[in-house]
N, C-alpha and C positions, 0 to 999 in steps of 0.2 A: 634550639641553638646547637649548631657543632661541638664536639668537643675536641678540634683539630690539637688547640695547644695544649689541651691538659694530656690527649695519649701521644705529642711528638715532642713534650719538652727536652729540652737542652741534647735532642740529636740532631744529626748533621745527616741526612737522607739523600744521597744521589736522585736525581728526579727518575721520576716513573712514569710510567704511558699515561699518568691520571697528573701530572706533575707538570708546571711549568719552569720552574726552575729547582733549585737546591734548600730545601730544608732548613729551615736551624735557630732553634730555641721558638719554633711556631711561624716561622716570617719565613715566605720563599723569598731566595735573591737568585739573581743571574751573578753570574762569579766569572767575571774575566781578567787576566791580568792579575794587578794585584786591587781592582776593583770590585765592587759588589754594588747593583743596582735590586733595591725592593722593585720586587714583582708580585702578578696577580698568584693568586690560589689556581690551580686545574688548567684545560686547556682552554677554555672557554670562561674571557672575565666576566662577559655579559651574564653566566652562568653559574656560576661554580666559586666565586667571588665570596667569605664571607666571612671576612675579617671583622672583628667585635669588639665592642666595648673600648677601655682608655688603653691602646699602646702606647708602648716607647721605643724607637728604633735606635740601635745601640751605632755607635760611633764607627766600628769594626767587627769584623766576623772571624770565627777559626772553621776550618774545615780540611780535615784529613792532614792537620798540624802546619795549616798555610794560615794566615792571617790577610785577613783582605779590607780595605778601609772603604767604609757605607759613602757614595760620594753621591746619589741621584735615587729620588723617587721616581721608579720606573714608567713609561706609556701605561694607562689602566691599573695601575697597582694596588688600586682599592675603590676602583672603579665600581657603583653603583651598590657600596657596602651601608647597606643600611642604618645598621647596629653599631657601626662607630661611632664614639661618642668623644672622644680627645686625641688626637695624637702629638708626639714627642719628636721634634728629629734635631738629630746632633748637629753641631757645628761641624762636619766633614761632610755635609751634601751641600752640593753646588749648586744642582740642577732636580727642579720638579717637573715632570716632564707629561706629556698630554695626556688630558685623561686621567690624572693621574688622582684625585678623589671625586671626580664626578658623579653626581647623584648622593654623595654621601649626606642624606636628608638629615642625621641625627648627632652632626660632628657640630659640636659646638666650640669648643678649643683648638687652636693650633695655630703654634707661635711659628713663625720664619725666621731662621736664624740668616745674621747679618753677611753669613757664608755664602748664599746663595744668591747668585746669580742673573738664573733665567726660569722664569714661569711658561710653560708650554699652555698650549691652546685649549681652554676648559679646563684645565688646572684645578679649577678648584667650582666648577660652571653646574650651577643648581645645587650648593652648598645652603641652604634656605635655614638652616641655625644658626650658622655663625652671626652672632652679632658683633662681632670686634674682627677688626684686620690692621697690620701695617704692612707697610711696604717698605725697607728699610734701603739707603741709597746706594745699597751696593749691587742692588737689582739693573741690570740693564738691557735687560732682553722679558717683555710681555706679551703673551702669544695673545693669538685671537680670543675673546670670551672667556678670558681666566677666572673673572669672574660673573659672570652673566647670571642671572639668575640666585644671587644671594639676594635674596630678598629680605631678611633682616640685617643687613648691612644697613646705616642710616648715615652716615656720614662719605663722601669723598676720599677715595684709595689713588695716591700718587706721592711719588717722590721726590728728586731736584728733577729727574729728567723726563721721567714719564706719568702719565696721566691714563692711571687705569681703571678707573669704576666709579660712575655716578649713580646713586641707587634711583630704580625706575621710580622709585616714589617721590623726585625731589617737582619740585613746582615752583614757576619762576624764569630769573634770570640767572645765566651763574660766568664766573669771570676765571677763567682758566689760571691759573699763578704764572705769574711771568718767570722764565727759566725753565719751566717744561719745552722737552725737543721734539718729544714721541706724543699723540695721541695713540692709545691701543686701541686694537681692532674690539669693536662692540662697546666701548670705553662710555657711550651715552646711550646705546640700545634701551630701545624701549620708553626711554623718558618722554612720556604722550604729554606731560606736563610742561616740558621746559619750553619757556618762552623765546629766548633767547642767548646766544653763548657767547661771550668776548673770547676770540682767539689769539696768545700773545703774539709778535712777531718772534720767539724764540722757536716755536714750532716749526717742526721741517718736514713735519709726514704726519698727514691723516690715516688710520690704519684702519681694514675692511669694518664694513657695517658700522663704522663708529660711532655714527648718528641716525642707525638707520631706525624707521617706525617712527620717529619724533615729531609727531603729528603737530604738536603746537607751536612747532619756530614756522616764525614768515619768513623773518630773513637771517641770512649769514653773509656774513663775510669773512673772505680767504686771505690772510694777510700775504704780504711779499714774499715771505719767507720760505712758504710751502712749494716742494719742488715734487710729490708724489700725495697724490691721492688713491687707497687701495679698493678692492671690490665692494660696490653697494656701500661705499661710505656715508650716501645721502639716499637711497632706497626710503620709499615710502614717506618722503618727508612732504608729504600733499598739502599742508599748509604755505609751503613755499610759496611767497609774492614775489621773490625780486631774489639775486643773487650779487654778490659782491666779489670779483675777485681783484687783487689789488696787484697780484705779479703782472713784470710785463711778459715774461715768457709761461705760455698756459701752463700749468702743473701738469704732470703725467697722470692720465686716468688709469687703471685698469678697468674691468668690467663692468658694466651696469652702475656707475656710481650713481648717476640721478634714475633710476629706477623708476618709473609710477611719477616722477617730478612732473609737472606741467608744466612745457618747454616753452611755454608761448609769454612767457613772464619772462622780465627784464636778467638781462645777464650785465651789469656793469662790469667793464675793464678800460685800464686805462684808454686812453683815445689815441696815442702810436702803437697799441697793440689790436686795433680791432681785428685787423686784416689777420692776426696769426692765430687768433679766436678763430675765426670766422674757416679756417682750412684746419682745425684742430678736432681730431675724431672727440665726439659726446657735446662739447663747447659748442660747436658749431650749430646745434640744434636747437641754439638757445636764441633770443630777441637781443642777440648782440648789439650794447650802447656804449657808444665811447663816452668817457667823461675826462678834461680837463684834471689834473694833479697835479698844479703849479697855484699859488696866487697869481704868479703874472697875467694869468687868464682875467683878474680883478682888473686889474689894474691898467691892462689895454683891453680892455673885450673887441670881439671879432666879431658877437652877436649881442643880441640883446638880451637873450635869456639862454642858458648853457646850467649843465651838472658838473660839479666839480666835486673830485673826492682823494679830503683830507684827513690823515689819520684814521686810515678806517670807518670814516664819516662822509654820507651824502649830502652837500649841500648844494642848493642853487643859486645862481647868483645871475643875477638882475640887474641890467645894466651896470655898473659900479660898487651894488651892495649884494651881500653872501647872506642868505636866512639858511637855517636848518628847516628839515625837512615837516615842521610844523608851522612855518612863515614866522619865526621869528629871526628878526634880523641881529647878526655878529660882527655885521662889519660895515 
């Protein structure tokens, strides 16, 4: 083990060729303004990284009789520190920023004060001690895979607005809380378990990889609400039978969202939107079906047999009468 803090305690060291930032009481910071961002140890975090046991990052820093207040857990700042085992941080950091305890395999405490903000992207991604997290609702910005990879986490990580971490281990079905806006990026990764996921209509953005590897869902559906879908959000989800999307204007895809998906399976969209499916990059490669989203389709049919979908639900309907999708009849 180093003994960084016991021969640098309570100095303040201008950084050196071996030195990523400023020195002071054992903690490098970047010192700009009248702010101070924790940073990594050396030049190299993958490296040189090796920050230990329970710290506490103090509220404010002195250096060369300036005062500068702790406001952001730096990119990598204790990135891939094995030997942490709790950390502390004050009410004056806003911001945890990428990377910023990633791989820290022996951190089993740390609290989030209700200060902060925005979790960056692996934030906290292969933290595999921590058993406890909140997310407290003053958070409104969760980057890709903040928590990916905590694998004793056991419980659902979300607040009024966002929906950040289902642990890989959950099995089933599971019902997103109505009032979430944000899915995060990787936010169901990896769940080979989960069967099936209700998405509320309060959601307005799927974020990358969010459900990607969930080998066990057949189907989903996309409620109206969703107007962006981010990269590989449905990646590897080869279970897929059937797709639902219930907007009339296709969602914006970026990259790869149905990845490895096998396109030859039904895409449901409303039935005045086929045609904008059907010229819509990713959508388009799918067995686009219109279905009916009225009961007036009941009540005068045009055909004898027709898909209608209500609330997020497939049903068929048969001359005059509606069954769900197991022939029992509702209407």
């Amino acid at each position: 083990m180093k003994k960084l803090f016991s021969l640098f305690a309570v100095l303040c060291t201008a950084a050196t060729m071996w030195a990523n930032g400023t020195l002071i009481d054992g903690i490098y910071y970047i010192l700009a303004g009248d702010s101070a961002a924790v940073t990594y140890m050396g030049p190299d975090y993958w490296r040189d990284n090796d920050y230990v046991d329970a710290i506490t990052i103090p509220s404010s820093v002195t250096c060369s009789g300036t005062t500068y207040r702790v406001t952001s857990v730096g990119e990598f700042a204790f990135y891939g520190c094995q030997g942490l085992s709790s950390i502390t941080l004050p009410s004056s950091v806003t911001s945890i920023d990428k990377d910023a305890f990633f791989g820290c395999i022996g951190l089993s405490s740390v609290s989030i004060p209700s200060s902060v903000t925005r979790l960056g992207d692996y934030a906290f991604g292969n933290c595999n001690a921590l058993t406890s997290m909140t997310l407290s609702d003053s958070v409104v910005s969760v980057g890709s895979a903040a928590f990916h990879g905590c694998s004793s986490l056991t419980s659902p990580l979300y607040n009024q607005r966002i929906f950040a971490y289902l642990p890989a281990s959950y099995s089933g079905a599971y019902t997103i809380p109505s009032g979430i806006e944000t899915i995060a990026g990787s936010a169901f990764a990896d769940c080979e378990d989960l069967s099936s996921v209700t998405i509320p209509t309060s959601v307005t953005s799927i974020g990358e990889s969010a459900f990607s590897f969930c080998t066990g869902l057949s189907t989903i559906t996309i409620p109206s609400s969703i107007t962006e879908i981010g990269n590989g959000a449905f990646v590897y989800c080869i279970g897929l039978t059937s797709i639902t999307c219930e907007a009339t204007t296709p969602p914006a895809l970026s990259e790869d969202v149905f990845a490895d998906v096998d396109t030859s399976i039904p895409l449901y969209v409303p039935a005045a939107s086929v045609s904008l499916y059907q010229a819509a990059d990713q959508w388009k490669d799918f067995n686009i079906q219109g279905v009916a989203t009225s009961l007036d389709a009941i009540s005068s049919p045009s055909e004898t047999q027709t898909k209608l979908l209500l609330n997020g639900r497939l049903y068929l309907r048969h001359n005059s009468s509606l069954f769900d999708l197991c022939g029992h009849k509702v209407k």
